[in-house]
VEXLOGU-34448 format. One line per 3 residues: number of its first residue (from 1); their letters; for each residue x, y, z of C-alpha. Coordinates in Angstrom, 2 decimals. Example, Ala and Ser with C-alpha at 12.3 -4.5 7.8 and 13.67 -1.06 7.14 Angstrom:
BEGIN
1) as) 12.30 -4.50 7.80 | 13.67 -1.06 7.14
# end
This chain:
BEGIN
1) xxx) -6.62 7.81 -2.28 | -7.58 6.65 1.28 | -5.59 3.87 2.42
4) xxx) -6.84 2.11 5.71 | -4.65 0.41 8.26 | -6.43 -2.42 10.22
7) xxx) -5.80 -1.30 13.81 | -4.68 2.08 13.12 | -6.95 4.17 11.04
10) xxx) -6.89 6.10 7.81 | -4.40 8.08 5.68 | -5.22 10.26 2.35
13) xxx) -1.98 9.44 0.07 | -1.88 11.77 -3.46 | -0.95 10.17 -6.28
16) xxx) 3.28 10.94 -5.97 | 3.16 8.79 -2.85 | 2.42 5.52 -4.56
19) xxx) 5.70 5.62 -6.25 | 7.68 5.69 -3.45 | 5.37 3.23 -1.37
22) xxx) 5.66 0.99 -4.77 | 9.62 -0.37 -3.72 | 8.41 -1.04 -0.07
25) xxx) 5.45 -3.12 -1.95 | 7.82 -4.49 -4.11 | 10.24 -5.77 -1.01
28) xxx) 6.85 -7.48 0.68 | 6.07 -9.42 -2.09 | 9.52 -11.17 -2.61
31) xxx) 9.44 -11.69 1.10 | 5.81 -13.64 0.77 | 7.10 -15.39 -2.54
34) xxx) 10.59 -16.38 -0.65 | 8.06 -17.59 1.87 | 10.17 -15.67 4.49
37) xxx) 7.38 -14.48 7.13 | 9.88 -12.62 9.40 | 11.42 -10.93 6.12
40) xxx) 7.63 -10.36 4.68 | 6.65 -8.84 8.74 | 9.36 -6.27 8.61
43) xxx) 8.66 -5.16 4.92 | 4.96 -4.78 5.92 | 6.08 -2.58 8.62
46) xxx) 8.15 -0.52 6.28 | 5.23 -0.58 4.29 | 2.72 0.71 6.60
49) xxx) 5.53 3.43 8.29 | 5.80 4.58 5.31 | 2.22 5.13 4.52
52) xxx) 2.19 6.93 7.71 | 4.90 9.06 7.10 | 3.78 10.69 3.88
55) xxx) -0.20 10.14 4.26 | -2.52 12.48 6.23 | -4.31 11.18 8.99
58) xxx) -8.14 11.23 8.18 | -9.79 12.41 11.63 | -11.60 9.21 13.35
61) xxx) -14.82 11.47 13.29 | -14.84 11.28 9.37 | -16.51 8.79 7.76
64) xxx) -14.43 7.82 4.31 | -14.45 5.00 2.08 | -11.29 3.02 1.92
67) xxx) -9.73 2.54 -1.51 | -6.63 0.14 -0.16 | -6.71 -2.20 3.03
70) xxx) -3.57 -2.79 4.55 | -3.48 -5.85 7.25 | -2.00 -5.38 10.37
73) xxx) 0.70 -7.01 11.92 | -1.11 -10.22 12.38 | -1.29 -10.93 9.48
76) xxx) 0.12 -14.63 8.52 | 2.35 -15.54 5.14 | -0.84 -17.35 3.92
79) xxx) -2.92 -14.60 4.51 | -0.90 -12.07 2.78 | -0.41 -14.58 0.01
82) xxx) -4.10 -14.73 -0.38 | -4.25 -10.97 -0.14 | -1.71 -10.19 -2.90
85) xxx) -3.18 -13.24 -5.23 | -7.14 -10.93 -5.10 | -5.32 -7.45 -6.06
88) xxx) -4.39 -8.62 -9.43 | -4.83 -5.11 -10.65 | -2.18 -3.96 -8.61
91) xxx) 1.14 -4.49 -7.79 | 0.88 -6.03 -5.02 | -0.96 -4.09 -2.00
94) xxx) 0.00 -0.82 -3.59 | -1.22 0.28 -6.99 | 0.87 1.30 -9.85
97) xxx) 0.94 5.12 -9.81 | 2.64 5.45 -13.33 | -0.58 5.94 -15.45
100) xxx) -2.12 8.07 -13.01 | 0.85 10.48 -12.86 | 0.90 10.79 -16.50
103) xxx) -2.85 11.89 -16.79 | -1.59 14.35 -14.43 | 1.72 15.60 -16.04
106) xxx) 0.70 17.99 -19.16 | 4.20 16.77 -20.63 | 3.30 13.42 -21.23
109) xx) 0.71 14.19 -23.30 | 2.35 15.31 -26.10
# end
């Protein structure tokens, strides 16, 4: 999965990441719902550190599709409330990697 961040680029995340990326999602989107924008501001930061952290940087002189957007710091509460109300699929920015680990795991399909 490719996961752009406006400003700053593009990271390839495997599938394990999502998990742990999932509680910093989690911590954004009571931050928007509590309509706390300094709360919401540091939890996207968290968010996009830790994207950074356990992503690899795609070279700038690649061209790759993004499969997640994150927003930069800009970003306002109503934006990011718009944002997380068109990624219904997900939840929130992130996806849920729980059915995509368990196609992976031999285990689970028993």
């Amino acid at each position: 999965m490719i996961v752009r961040i406006m400003g700053q680029g593009q990271w390839v995340l495997e599938p394990e990441h999502l998990m742990d990326l999932n509680e910093l999602d989690r911590e954004l989107e009571e931050r928007v719902a509590a309509q706390d924008e300094e709360g919401m501001r540091a939890a996207l930061q968290r968010l996009i550190d830790g994207v950074q952290a356990v992503g690899v940087v795609v070279p700038d002189d690649v061209l790759a599709e993004s499969d997640l957007i994150l927003p930069d710091m800009d970003v306002t509460l109503d934006e990011m409330q718009a944002l997380l109300d068109s990624t219904s699929e997900y939840y929130g920015l992130i996806p849920d990697a729980d059915d995509d680990l368990h196609e992976l795991d031999p285990e689970s399909q028993h």
